[in-house]
C-alpha positions as CSV (number, residue, x, y, z in Angstrom):
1,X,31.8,-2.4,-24.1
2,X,32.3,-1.0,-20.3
3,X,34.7,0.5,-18.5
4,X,36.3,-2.3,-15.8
5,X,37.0,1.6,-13.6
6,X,33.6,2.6,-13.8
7,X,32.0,2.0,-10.4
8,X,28.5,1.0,-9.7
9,X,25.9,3.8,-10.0
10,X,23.8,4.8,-6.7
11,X,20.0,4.6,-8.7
12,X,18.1,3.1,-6.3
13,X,15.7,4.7,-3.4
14,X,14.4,3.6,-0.1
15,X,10.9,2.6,-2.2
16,X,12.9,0.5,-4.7
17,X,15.0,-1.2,-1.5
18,X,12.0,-1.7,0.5
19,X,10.2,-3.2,-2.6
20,X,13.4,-6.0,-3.1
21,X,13.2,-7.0,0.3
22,X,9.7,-8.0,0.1
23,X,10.8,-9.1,-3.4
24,X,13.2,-11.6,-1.7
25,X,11.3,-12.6,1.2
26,X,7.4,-12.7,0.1
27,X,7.9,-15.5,-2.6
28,X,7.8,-18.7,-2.7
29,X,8.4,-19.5,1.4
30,X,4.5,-17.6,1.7
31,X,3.0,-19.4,-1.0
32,X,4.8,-23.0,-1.4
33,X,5.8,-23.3,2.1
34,X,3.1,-22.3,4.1
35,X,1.2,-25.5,4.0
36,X,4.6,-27.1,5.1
37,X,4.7,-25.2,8.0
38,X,1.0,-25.2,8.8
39,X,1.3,-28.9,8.8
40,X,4.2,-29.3,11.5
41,X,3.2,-26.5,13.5
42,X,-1.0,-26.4,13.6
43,X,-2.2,-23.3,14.4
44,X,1.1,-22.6,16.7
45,X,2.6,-21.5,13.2
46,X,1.0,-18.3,14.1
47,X,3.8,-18.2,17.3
48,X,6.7,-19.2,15.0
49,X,5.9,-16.5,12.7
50,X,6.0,-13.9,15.6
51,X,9.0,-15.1,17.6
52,X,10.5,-15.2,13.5
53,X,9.3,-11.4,12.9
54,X,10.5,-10.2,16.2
55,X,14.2,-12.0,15.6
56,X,14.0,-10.5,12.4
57,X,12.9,-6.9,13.6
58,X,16.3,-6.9,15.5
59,X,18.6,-8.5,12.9
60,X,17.6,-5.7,10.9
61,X,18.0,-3.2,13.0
62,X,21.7,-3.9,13.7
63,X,22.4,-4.5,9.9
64,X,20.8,-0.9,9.5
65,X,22.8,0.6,12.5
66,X,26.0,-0.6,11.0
67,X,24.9,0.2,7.5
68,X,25.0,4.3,8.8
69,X,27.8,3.7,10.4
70,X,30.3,2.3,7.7
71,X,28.1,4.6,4.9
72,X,31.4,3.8,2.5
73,X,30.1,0.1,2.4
74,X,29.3,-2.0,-0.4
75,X,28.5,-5.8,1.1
76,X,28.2,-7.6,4.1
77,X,32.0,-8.6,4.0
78,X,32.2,-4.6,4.5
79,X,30.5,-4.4,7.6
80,X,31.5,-7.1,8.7
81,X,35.6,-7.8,8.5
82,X,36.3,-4.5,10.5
83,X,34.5,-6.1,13.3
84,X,35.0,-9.9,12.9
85,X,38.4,-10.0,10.7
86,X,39.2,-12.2,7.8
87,X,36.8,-15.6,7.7
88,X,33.9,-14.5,9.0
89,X,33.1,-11.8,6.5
90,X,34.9,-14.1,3.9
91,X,32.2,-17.0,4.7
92,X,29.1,-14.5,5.2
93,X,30.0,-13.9,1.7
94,X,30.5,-17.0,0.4
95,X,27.3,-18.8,2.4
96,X,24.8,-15.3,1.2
97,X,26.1,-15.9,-2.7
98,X,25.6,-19.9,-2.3
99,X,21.8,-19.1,-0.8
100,X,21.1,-17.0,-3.6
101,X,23.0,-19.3,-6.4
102,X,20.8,-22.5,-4.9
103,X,17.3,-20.9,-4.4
104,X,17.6,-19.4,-8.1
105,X,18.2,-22.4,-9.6
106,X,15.5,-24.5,-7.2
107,X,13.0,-21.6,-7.9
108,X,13.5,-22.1,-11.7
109,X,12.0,-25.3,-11.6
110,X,9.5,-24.7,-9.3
111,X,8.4,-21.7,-11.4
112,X,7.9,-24.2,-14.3
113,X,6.0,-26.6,-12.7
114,X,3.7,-23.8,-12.0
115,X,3.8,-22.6,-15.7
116,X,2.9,-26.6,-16.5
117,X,-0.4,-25.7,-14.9
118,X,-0.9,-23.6,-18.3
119,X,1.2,-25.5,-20.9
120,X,1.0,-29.4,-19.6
121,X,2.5,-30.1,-23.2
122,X,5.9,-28.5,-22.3
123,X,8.4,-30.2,-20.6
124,X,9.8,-28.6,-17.2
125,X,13.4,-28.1,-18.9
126,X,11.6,-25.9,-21.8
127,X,9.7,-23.8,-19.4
128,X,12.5,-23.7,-16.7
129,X,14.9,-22.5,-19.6
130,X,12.5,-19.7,-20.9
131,X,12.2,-18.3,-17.2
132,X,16.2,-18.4,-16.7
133,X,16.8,-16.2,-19.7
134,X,14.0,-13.4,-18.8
135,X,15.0,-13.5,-15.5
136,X,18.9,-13.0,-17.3
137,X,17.7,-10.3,-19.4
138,X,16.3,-8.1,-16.7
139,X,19.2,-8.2,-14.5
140,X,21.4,-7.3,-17.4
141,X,19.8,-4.0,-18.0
142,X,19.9,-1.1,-16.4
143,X,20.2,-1.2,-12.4
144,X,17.2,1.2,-13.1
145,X,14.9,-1.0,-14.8
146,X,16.2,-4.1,-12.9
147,X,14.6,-2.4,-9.8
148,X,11.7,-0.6,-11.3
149,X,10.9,-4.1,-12.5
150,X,11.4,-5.6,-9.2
151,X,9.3,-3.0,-7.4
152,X,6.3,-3.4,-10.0
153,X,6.4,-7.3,-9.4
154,X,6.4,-6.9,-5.9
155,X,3.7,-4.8,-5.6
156,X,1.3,-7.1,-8.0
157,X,2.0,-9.6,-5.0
158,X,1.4,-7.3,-2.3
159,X,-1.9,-5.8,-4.5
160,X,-3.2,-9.7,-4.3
161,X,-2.1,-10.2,-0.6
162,X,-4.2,-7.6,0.7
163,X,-7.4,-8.4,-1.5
164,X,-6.9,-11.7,0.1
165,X,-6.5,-10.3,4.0
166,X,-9.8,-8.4,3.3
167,X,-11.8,-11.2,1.6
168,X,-10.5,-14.1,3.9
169,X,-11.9,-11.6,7.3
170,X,-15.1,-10.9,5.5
171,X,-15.4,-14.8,5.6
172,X,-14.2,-15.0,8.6
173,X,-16.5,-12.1,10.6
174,X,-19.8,-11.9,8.1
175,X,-22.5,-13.6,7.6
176,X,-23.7,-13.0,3.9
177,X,-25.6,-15.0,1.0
178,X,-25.5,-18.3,1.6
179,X,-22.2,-18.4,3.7
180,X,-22.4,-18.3,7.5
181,X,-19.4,-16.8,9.2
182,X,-16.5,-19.4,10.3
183,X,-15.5,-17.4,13.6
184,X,-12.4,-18.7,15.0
185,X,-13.2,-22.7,16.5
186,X,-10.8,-24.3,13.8
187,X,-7.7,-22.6,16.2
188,X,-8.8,-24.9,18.6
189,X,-10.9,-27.6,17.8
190,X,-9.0,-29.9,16.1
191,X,-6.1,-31.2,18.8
192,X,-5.5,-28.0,19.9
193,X,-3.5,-24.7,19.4
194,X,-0.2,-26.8,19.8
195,X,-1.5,-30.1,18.3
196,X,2.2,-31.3,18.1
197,X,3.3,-29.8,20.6
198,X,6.4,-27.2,21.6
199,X,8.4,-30.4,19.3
200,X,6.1,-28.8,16.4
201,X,7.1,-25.4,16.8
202,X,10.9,-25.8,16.8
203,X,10.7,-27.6,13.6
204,X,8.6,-25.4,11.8
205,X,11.1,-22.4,12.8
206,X,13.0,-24.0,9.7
207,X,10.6,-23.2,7.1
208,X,9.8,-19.7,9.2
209,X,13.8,-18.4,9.0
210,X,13.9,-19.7,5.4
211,X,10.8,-17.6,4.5
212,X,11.9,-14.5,5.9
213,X,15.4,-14.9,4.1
214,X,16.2,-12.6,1.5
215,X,15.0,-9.5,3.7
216,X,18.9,-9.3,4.7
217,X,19.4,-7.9,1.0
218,X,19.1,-4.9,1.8
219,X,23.0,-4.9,2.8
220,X,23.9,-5.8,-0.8
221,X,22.5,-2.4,-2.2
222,X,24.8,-0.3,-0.3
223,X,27.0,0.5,-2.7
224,X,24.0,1.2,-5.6
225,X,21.5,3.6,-3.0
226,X,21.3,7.0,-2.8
227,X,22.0,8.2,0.2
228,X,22.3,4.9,1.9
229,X,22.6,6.3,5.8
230,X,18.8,7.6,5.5
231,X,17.2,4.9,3.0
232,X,18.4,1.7,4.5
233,X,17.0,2.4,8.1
234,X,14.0,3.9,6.5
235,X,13.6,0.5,4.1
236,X,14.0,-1.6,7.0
237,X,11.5,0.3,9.3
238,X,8.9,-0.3,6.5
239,X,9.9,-3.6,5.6
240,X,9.3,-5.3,9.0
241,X,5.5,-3.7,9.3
242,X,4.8,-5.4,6.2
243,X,6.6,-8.4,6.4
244,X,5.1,-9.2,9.7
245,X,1.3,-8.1,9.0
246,X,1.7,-10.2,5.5
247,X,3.1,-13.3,6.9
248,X,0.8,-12.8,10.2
249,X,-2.2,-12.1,8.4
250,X,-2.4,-14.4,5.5
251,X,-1.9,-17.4,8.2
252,X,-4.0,-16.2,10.8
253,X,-6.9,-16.5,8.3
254,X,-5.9,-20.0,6.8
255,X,-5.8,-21.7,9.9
256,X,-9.1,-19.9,11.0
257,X,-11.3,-20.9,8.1
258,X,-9.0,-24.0,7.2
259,X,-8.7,-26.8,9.8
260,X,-4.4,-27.3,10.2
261,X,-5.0,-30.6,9.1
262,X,-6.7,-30.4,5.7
263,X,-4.5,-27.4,4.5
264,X,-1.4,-30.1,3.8
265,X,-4.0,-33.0,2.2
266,X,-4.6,-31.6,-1.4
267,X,-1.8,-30.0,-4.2
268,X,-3.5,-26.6,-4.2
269,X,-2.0,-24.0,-1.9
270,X,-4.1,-23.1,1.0
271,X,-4.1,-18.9,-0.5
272,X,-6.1,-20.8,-3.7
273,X,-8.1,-22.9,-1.0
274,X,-9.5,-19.7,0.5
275,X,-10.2,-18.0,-3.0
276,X,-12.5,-21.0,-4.0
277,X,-14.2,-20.2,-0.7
278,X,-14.9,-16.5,-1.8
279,X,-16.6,-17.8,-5.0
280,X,-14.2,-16.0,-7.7
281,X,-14.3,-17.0,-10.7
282,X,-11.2,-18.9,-11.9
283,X,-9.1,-18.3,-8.6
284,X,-7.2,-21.1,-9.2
285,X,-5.6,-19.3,-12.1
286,X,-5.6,-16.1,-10.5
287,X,-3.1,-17.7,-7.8
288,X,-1.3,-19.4,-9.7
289,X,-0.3,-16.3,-11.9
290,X,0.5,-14.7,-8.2
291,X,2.7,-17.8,-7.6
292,X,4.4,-17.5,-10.4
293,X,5.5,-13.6,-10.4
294,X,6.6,-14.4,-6.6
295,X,8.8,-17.0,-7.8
296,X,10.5,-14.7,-10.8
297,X,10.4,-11.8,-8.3
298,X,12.6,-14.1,-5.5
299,X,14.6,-14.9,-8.9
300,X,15.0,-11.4,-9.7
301,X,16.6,-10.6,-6.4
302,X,18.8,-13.4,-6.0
303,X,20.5,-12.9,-9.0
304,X,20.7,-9.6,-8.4
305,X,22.1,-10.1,-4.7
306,X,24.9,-12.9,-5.9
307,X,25.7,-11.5,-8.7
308,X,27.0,-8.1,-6.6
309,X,28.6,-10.6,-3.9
310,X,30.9,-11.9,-6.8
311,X,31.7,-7.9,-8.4
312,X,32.7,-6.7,-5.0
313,X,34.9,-9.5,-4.4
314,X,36.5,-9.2,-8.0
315,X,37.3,-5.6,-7.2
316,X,38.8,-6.5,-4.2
317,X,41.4,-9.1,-6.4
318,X,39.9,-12.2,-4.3
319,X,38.4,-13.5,-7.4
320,X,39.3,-12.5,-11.4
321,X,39.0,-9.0,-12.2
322,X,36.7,-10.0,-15.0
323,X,34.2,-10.4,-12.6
324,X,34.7,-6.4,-11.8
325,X,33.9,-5.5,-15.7
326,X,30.7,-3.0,-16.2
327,X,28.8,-2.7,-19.0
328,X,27.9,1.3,-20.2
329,X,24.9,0.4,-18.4
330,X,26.7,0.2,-14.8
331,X,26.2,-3.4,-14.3
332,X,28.7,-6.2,-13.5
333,X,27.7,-8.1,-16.5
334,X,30.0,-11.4,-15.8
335,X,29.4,-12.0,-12.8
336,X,25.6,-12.2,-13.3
337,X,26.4,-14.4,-16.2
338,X,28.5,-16.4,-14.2
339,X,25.8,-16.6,-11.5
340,X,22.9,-17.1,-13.8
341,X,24.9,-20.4,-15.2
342,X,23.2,-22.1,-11.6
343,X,20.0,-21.3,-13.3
344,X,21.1,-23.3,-16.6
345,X,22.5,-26.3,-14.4
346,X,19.2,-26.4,-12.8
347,X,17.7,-26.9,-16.2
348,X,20.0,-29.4,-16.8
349,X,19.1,-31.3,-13.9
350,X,15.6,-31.2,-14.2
351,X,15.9,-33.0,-17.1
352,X,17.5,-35.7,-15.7
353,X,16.9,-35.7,-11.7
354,X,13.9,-33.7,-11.3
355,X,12.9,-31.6,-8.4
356,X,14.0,-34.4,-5.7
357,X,17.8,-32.5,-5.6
358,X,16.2,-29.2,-5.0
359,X,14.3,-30.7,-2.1
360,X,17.4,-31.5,-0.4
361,X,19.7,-28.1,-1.7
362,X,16.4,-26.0,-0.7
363,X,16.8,-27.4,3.2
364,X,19.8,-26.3,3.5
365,X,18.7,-22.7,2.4
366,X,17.2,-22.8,6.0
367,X,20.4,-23.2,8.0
368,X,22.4,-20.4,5.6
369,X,19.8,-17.7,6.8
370,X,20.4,-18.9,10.8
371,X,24.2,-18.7,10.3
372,X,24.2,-15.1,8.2
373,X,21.5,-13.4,11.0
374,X,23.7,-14.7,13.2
375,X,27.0,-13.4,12.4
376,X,25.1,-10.2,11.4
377,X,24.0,-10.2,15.0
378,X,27.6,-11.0,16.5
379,X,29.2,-8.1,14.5
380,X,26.6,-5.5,15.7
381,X,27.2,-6.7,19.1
382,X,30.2,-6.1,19.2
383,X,30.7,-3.7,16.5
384,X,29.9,-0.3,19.3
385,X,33.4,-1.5,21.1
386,X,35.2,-1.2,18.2
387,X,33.8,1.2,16.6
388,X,32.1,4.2,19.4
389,X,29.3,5.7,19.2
390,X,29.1,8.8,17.4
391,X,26.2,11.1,16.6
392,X,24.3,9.4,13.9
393,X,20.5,9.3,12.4
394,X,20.1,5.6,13.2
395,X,20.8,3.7,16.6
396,X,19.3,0.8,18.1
397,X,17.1,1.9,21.3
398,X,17.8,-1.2,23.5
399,X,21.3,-1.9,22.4
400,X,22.9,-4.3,23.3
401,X,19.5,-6.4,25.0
402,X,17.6,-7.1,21.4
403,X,20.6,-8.0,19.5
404,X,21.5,-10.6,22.6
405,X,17.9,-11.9,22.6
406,X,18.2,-12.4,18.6
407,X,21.7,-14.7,18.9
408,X,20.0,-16.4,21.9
409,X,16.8,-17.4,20.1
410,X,18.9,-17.9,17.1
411,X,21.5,-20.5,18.7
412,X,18.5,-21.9,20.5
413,X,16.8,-22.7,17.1
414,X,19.7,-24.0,15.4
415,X,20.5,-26.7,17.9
416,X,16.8,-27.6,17.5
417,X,16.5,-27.6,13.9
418,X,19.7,-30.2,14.1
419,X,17.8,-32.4,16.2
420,X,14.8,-32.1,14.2
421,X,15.9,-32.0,10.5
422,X,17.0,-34.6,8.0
423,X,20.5,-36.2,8.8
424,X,21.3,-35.8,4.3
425,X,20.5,-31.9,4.3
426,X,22.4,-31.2,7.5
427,X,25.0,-33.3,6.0
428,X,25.3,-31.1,2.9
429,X,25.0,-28.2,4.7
430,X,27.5,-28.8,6.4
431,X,30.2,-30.1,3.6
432,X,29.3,-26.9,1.8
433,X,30.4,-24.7,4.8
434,X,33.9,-27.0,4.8
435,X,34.4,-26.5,1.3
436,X,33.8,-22.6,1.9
437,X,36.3,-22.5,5.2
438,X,38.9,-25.0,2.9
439,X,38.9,-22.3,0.0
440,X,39.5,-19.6,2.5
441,X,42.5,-22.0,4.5
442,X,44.0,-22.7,0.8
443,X,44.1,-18.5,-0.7
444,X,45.3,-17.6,2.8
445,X,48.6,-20.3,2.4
446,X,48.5,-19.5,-1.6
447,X,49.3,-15.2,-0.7
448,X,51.6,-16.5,2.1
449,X,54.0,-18.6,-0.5
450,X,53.2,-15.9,-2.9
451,X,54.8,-13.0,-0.3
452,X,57.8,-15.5,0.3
């Protein structure tokens, strides 16, 4: 067995950082929710995607400037409870391990349905159950091969991205065989480049923020990156281009050759709607085989990111040091069993409830990534007062102007996304984030008896 004094092991490079963050965020809010968004927003999705990337560009950027900063850093609570104090970096903790926890176990199910495709005479439990244990396995070996694996997987979806940027602007710009070139009327013709209106675009900015989500992992791997003060700002630098040109891209061409209001009408995603177009053989499969490895890939990473949220906070003495224990391969082997034990209750369920819970628990995914960019963005703001300046390779340029516009467009969307999401998933947001900041209220009174 492990040693619980053995300390995590710093394995991982800028490629293998970079490659989770595109691991966490190109998955299934590219390929299953792009249609959503498409459908709220018309070809305007385009404009939540950008205003989304740019918010994003300057989250980052703080998270990396404090990252070089506090280079002894392991997790957000790290960076942040310096800066913030107690609760905050306690519920940035808490809210990042219950995304992760939730979209795991959703994504389990939603990666068997997928599977289905293939094996229509297993039921969703079997197949659900068979992806929970790979995706167990993986995380319990080596750091090493868990990111070696994640890198490979991410790069099969980035591979299929690009053949489908190139093919989908041939279609787009060339005239050849018997297909004439679609140009660019379907931006326009059909009601519009805001069909619904500015109304439209504030509610798609919910399924935007959730699908850039997981990016922010990159503050989880502090403590496992080799020299993390010159491979975190270097991963988020390369992250954003890519991020942005494959969200960008892909949709750009979808609502070009697609009109807005066809993509949402049929079950196939609109990537496999513009593969049928090119004429290759069997593109249904071929996308769906995509889908799939950016579901397990998103799996991959949440369970990785959770799982470290729980070790840190067991070698603090916040939750059981069994939680702390390594294996001889360096990795917190409870606490991704305990976190992989969502992925097992999400079989459970989907024997009983089906994927109608998820639908509500996934919603809520949206409003955890506005409140942990936010408090990322608070803490950077004011993390230069309380911390000064010193000479370092990484600095934000227009300090403190981008990190105000992000926690400006941020609030702005929040209040929005109130107004224009269901009552039930704000509702159990919001008793999730009680239950966190009741937990917190309860351990502080339970160390105060404790000291009397």
């Amino acid at each position: 067995m492990g040693n619980d004094n053995q300390r995590l092991q710093r394995t991982m490079t800028s490629r293998h950082i970079t490659m989770m963050a595109l691991g966490g965020a190109i998955g299934a809010g590219l390929f299953k929710g792009s249609s959503a968004a498409i459908d709220i927003a018309g070809p305007s999705v385009l404009i939540a995607y950008l205003i989304g990337g740019i918010i994003l560009l300057f989250v980052m950027q703080g998270l990396a400037e404090m990252a070089v900063r506090n280079s002894g850093a392991r997790t957000f609570r790290d960076l942040v409870q310096s800066i913030l104090g107690k609760y905050p970096a306690y519920f940035l903790d808490w809210i990042y391990w219950k995304m992760w926890v939730l979209n795991i176990a959703a994504e389990s199910v939603v990666a068997a349905i997928f599977i289905q495709y293939w094996l229509p005479e297993y039921p969703i439990w079997i197949l659900a159950l068979s992806v929970s244990i790979l995706v167990t396995v993986v995380n319990l070996l080596s750091v090493k091969v868990f990111a070696e694996t994640e890198y490979w997987l991410a790069l099969i979806k980035i591979a299929v991205i690009v053949v489908f940027i190139i093919a989908g602007l041939a279609l787009l710009l060339v005239t050849f065989g018997n297909h004439t070139a679609v140009g660019f009327s379907n931006l326009t013709v059909h009601g519009g480049f805001l069909p619904n209106g500015p109304t439209g675009l504030i509610a798609a900015m919910l399924v935007v923020i959730y699908s850039y989500g997981g990016t922010e992992i990159i503050g989880i791997t502090l403590a496992e990156t080799k020299n993390p003060e010159k491979a975190v700002p270097k991963a988020v630098r390369s992250t954003l281009v890519r991020i942005i040109t494959f969200y960008l891209l892909p949709f750009f061409i979808i609502v070009s050759l697609i009109p807005w209001n066809e993509v949402n009408g049929v079950s196939e995603s609109p990537f496999v709607m513009v593969f049928k177009m090119i004429g290759i053989p069997g593109a249904d499969h071929i996308m769906n085989a995509v889908v799939i490895l950016a579901i397990v890939s998103s799996m991959n990473s949440g369970l990785y990111g959770s799982s470290r949220v729980l070790y840190t906070q067991a070698v603090d003495g916040r939750i059981p040091k069994i939680f702390a224990h390594l294996s001889k391969k360096n990795v917190p082997v409870y606490a991704i069993l305990m976190c992989t034990l969502a992925l097992y209750t999400g079989v459970i369920i989907s024997l009983f409830a089906g994927s109608k819970t998820f639908e509500f628990l996934m919603g809520s995914l949206g409003y955890t990534v506005l409140f942990i960019w936010l408090i990322i963005s608070i803490a950077h703001l004011k993390s230069r007062k309380i911390q000064p300046q010193k000479t370092s390779s990484y600095a934000v340029k227009w300090f403190p102007y981008t990190t105000w516009v992000a926690i400006i467009a941020l609030s702005a969307i929040l209040i929005g996304i109130i107004f224009t999401t269901s009552i039930i998933v704000t509702g159990i947001t919001l008793a999730i984030y009680i239950f966190i900041t009741l937990t917190y209220v309860y351990k502080g009174r339970f160390h105060e008896d404790e000291a009397k």
